[in-house]
Every structure is written in structure tokens, then in C-alpha cells.
C-alpha positions as CSV (number, residue, x, y, z in Angstrom):
1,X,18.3,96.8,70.3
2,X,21.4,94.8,70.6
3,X,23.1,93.3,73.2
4,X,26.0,95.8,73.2
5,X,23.7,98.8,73.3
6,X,21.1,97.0,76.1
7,X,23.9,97.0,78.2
8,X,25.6,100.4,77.6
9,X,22.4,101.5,78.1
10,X,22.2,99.8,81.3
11,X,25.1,101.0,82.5
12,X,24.4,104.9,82.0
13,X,21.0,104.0,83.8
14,X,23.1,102.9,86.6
15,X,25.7,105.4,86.8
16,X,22.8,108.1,86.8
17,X,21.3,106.0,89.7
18,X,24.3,106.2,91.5
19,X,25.1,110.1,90.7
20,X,21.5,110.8,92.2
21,X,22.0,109.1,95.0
22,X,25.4,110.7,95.9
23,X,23.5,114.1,95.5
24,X,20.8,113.0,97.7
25,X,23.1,111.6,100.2
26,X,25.0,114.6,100.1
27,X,22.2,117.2,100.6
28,X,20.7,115.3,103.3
29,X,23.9,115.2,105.1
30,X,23.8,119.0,104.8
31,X,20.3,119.5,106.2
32,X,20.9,117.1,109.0
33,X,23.7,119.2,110.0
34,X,21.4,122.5,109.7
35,X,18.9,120.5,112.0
36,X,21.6,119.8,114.6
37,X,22.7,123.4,114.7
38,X,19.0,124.9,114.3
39,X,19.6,126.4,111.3
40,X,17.4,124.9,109.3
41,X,14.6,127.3,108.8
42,X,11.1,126.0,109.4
43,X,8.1,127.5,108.4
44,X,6.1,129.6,111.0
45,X,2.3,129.5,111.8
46,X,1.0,132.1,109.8
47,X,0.7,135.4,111.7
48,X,-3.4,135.3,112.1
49,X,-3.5,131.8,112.5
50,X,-1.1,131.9,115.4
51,X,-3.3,134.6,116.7
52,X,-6.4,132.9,117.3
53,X,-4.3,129.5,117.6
54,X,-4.6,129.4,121.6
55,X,-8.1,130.7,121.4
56,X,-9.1,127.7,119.0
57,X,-7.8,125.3,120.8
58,X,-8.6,126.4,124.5
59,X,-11.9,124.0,126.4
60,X,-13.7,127.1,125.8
61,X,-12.7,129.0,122.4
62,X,-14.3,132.7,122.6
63,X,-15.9,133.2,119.7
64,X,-15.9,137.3,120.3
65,X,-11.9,137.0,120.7
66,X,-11.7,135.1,117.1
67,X,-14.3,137.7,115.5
68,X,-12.0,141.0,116.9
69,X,-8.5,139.5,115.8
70,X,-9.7,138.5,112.1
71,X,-11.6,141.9,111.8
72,X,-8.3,143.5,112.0
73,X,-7.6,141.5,108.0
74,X,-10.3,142.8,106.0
75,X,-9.4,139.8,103.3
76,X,-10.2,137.3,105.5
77,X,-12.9,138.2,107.0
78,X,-14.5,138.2,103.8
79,X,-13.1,135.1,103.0
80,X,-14.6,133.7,106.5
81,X,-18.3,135.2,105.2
82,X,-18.3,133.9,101.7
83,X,-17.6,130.4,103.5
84,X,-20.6,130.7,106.5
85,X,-22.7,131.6,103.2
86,X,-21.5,128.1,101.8
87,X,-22.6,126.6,105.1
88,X,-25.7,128.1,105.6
89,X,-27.1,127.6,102.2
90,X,-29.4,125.0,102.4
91,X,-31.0,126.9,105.2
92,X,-32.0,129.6,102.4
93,X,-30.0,132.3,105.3
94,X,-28.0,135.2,103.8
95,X,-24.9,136.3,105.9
96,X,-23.9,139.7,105.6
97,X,-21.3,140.4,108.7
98,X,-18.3,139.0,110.2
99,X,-20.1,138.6,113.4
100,X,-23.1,136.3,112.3
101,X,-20.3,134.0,110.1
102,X,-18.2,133.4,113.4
103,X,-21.7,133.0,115.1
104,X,-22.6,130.4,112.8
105,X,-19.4,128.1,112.3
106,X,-17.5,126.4,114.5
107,X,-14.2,127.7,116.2
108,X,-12.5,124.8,114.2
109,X,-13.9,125.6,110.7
110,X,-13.0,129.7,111.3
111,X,-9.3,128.4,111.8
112,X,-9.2,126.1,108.8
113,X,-10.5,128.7,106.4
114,X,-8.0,130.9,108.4
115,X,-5.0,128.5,107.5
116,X,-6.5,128.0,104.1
117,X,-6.0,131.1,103.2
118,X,-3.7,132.6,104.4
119,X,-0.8,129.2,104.0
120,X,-0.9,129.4,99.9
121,X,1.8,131.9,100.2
122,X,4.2,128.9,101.9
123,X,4.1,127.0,98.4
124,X,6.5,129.1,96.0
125,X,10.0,129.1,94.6
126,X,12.7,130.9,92.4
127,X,13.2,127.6,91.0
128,X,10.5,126.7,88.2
129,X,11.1,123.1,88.8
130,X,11.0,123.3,92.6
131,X,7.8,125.8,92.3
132,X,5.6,124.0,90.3
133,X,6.3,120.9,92.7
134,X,5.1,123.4,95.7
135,X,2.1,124.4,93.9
136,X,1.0,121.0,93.2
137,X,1.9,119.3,96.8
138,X,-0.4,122.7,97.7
139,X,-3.3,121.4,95.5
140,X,-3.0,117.8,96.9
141,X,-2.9,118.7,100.7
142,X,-6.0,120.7,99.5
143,X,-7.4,118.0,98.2
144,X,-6.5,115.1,101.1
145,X,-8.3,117.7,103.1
146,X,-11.4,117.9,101.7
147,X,-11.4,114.1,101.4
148,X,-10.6,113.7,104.8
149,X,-13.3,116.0,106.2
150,X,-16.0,113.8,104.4
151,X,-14.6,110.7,105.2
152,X,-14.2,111.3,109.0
153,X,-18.3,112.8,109.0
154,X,-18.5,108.9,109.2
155,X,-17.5,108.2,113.3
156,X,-19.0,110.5,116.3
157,X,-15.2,109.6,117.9
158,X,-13.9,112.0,115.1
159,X,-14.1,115.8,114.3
160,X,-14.2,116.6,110.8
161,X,-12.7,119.8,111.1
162,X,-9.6,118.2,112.6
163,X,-9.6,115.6,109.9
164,X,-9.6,118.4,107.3
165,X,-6.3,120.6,109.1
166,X,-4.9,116.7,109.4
167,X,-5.0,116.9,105.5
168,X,-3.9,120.3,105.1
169,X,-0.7,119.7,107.0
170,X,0.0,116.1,106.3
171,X,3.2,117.2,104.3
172,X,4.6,119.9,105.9
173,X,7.6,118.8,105.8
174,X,8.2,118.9,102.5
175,X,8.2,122.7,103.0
176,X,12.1,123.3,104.8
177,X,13.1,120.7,102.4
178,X,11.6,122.5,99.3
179,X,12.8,126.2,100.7
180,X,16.3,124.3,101.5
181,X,16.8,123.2,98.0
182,X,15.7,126.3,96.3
183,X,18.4,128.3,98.2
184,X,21.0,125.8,98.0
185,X,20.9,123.6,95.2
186,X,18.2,124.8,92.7
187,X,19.5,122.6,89.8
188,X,18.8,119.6,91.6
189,X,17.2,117.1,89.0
190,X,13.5,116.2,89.4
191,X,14.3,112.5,90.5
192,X,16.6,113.9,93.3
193,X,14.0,116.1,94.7
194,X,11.2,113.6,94.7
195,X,13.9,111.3,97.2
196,X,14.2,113.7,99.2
197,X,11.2,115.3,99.6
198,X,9.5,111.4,99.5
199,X,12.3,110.1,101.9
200,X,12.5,112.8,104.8
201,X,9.3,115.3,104.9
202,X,7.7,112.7,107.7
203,X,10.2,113.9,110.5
204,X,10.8,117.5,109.7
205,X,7.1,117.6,109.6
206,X,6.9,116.2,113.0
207,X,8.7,118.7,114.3
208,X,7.4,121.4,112.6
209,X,4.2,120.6,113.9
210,X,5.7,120.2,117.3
211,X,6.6,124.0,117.1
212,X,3.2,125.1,116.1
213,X,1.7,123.3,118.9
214,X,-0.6,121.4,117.2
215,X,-3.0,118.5,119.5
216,X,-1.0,115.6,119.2
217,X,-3.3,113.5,116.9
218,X,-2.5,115.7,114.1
219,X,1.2,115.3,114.9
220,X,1.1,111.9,114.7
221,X,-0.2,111.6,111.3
222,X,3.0,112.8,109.8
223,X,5.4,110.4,111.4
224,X,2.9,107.7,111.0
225,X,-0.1,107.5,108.4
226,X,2.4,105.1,106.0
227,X,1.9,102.3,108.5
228,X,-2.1,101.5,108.3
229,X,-1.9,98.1,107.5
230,X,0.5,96.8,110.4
231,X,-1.6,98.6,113.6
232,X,-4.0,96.0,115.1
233,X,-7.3,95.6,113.6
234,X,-9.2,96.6,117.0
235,X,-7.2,99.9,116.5
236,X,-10.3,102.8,117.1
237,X,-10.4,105.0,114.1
238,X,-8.4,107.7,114.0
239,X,-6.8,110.6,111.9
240,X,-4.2,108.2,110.5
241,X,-7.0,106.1,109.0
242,X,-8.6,109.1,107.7
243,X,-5.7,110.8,106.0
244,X,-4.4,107.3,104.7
245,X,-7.8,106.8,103.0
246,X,-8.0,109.9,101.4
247,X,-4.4,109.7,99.8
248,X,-5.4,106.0,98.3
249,X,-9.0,107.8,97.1
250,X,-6.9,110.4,95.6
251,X,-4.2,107.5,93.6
252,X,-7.6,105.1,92.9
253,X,-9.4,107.7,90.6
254,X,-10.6,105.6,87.9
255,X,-8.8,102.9,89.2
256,X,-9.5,99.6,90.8
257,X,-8.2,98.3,94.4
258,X,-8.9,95.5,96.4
259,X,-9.9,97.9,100.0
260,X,-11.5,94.5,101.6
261,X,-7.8,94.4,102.7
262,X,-7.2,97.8,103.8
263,X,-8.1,97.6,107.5
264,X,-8.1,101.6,108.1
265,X,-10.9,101.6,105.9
266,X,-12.5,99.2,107.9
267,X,-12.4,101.4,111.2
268,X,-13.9,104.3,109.6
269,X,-17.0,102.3,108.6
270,X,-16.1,102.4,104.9
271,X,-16.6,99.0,103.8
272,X,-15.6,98.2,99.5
273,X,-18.4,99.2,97.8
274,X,-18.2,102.7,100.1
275,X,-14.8,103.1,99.4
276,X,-15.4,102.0,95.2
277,X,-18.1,104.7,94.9
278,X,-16.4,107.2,97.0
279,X,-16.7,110.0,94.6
280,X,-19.7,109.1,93.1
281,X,-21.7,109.1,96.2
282,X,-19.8,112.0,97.7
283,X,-19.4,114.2,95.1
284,X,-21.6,117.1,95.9
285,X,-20.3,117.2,99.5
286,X,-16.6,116.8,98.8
287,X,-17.5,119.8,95.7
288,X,-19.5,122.2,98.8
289,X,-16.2,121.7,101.4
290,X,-13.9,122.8,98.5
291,X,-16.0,125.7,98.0
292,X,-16.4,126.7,102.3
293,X,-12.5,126.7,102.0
294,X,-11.7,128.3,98.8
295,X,-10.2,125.2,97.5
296,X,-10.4,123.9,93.8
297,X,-12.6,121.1,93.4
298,X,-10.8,118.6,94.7
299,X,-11.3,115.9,91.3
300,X,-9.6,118.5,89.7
301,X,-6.7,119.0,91.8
């Protein structure tokens, strides 16, 4: 290439650069202002997850109240079986009724494989760019929570059902953003969208999350699971450790990285050679969550 043509070509590289970020500016400016005015529309809890929300999260869930509101969805309730049969299979024990399944998992679990299936319908668009981004953010908050329930089995200070709704909800704020974009601007251009999507999901997520009255923990993991390696190393383990973990196991397939300096993975008692055979040590449990929750095995997604 000559000299001439490195540097016209550097110049249309530019003036793309600066395009896209005058469309990003622009767009976030827009959103901001639907924010300020509450116009911005966020999603809601899903109708039978917002049923037995308060009853999941109460000192003392009822487990009869949780069986008679998903008994009134006849898809679920399946769905809730088929995963209590999951559970229950090493104990050689066949479960035939919604009852005995609610009976056997906990309150937790029921309201993940609740959310699990009944959030899929969040992740879709007009726009074939914008939907196939949906679909695949879907697979990988799948995926971070499956990896997240598995990694947090590790400490007794953790709950690996709330490390697995942690990863299901990690990025939803993406979700306004995505919905936003395919009403408003559905030719954006793929490098646009990833900005935006990349730059801002962390604080719409927050408050989405705020208005579904999620436990605090899990709120805080949007706003701030990017910043693992600048809390103090006598930090306790939490679900910002776990959910930062399982995005770097989910980039370091196949691929080598130096964890001795990753202090999160420290805390969660996941010392290098844990975190460098991840997969292979864990792959049968990481392959039987997928399965309780309906989700594609998660080295696939």
C-alpha cells in the first residue's frame, strides 16, 4: 500500500470514528432525556415471577403459596417438574407432581427456573441486527449463570441460587437500550450499538433492578462487577467476585490467563490451577444446572 492510500485510508477510518460517535452521542442524549422524563420504558418482572417474588424472598417463603400461583401456568409447572427430576436424579426418585417438585427444591431454585423461563421472551427485535444481539446477550447471561452457580457452591457465606439470578440479570440493562434502539433508530450500525449497549447498560440496569426489588447484593453487581481488581484483598467473597469470574471463564475458553493476579478469584477459594481446569473439572455439574434450568449447555452458548 502506498503512502497516499495508507493515509486516505486513515482518514475514512477516522471520519467513520467520528460519525459513530456523534450517533452515539446523539442517541444517548435522547435516552437521558427519556430517563429524566420517565419515559424510557423498562422492562417489567415477568407476571409469575412477580407473583411469587414477595413470597421468595420473605424470612419464611411458603412453599404451598409458590405451588398454588404456578399451578395456575400449566407450562411451567412442567417446566418446574422436569427440573426437580434433574435434581433428584442421583437419588434414583421419579417426580410426577407439582407438589413433590416444589417440595423438593428450594424456594430460590423454583424462582430461577421461574425467571428462566418465562424472561426468553425479553430478548427479541424487529431489527435482525439488534435481535440476533438480544438472542445472544440471552445465551451469555444463560451461560454466566450457570457458571456462577458452580463457582459460588465453593463458600458457605454464598447461595448458589443467588449467584445463578446474579448471572441471569447481570445485563439487564442492555434490555431499554436494545428496545430503545429498535423503535427509534433500527439502522444503527453494529459498532454503534455495541457503545452503547457496552458504555451505559451498568446504570439503567441498576435501576431496573431497583424497580424489581431485587436484595441489594444482586443490585450491586450491575453497577459494580467491572471493578474486581481495585476492592481490598480482605474483601469477603461476594456476588461481584462470582459473576466477574464467570465472565473471564466464559472469554478464557481455550485460552491462557495469568488468574494468580485476579484477587476475586482468590476470595472464592479458586486458586490458578482451579480456575485453568475450570471446565474440565466442572463440566458435568456446569452440563446438569443447564439442564435443571432449560438452558443450552453452557460451552456451547
Amino acid at each position: 500500500m502506498s503512502v497516499r492510500a495508507a493515509i486516505s485510508q486513515a482518514v475514512r477510518s477516522s471520519e467513520a470514528e467520528t460519525i459513530i460517535e456523534t450517533q452515539v452521542h446523539n442517541i444517548i442524549l435522547e435516552i437521558l432525556d427519556e430517563l429524566r422524563n420517565d419515559r424510557l420504558q423498562l422492562p417489567e418482572l415477568p407476571a409469575l415471577a412477580r407473583a411469587i417474588h414477595n413470597t421468595v424472598f420473605s424470612s419464611d417463603p411458603s412453599r404451598n403459596m409458590l405451588e398454588k400461583t404456578i399451578a395456575l401456568d400449566a407450562t411451567t409447572s412442567q417446566v418446574v417438574i422436569k427440573a426437580a427430576n434433574i435434581a433428584a436424579y442421583s437419588n434414583g426418585k421419579q417426580i410426577c407432581n407439582l407438589h413433590d417438585a416444589i417440595q423438593s427444591l428450594a424456594p430460590r431454585m423454583v424462582y430461577n427456573i421461574v425467571l428462566c423461563s418465562t424472561m426468553s421472551s425479553f430478548f427479541q427485535a424487529r431489527s435482525p441486527l439488534i435481535n440476533l444481539k438480544m438472542k445472544a446477550l440471552w445465551a451469555h447471561c444463560q451461560k454466566i449463570a450457570v457458571y456462577g452457580y458452580v463457582l459460588a457452591a465453593r463458600k458457605k457465606s454464598l447461595n448458589t441460587d443467588e449467584a445463578l439470578l446474579a448471572g441471569l440479570v447481570h445485563e439487564i440493562g442492555s434490555l431499554p437500550l436494545f428496545h430503545y434502539i429498535d423503535q427509534n433508530h433500527p439502522q444503527i450500525s453494529e459498532h454503534a450499538l455495541d457503545r452503547l449497549t457496552g458504555t451505559y447498560s451498568a446504570p439503567i440496569g441498576f435501576r431496573v433492578l431497583q424497580n424489581w426489588k431485587f436484595p441489594e447484593p444482586l443490585i450491586d453487581v450491575v453497577s459494580e462487577q467491572l471493578n474486581m481488581n481495585f476492592r481490598p484483598k480482605s474483601a469477603s467473597p461476594d456476588y461481584i467476585d462470582v459473576i466477574s469470574i464467570a465472565k473471564l471463564q466464559a472469554q478464557t475458553i481455550g485460552k491462557k490467563l495469568a488468574w494468580r493476579n485476579i484477587a476475586a478469584a482468590e476470595r472464592l477459594g479458586h486458586y490458578p490451577g482451579d480456575c485453568s481446569r475450570f471446565h474440565e473439572t466442572y463440566a458435568e455439574k456446569l452440563q446438569m444446572i443447564a439442564n435443571m434450568f432449560g438452558m443450552p449447555h453452557p460451552a456451547a452458548a
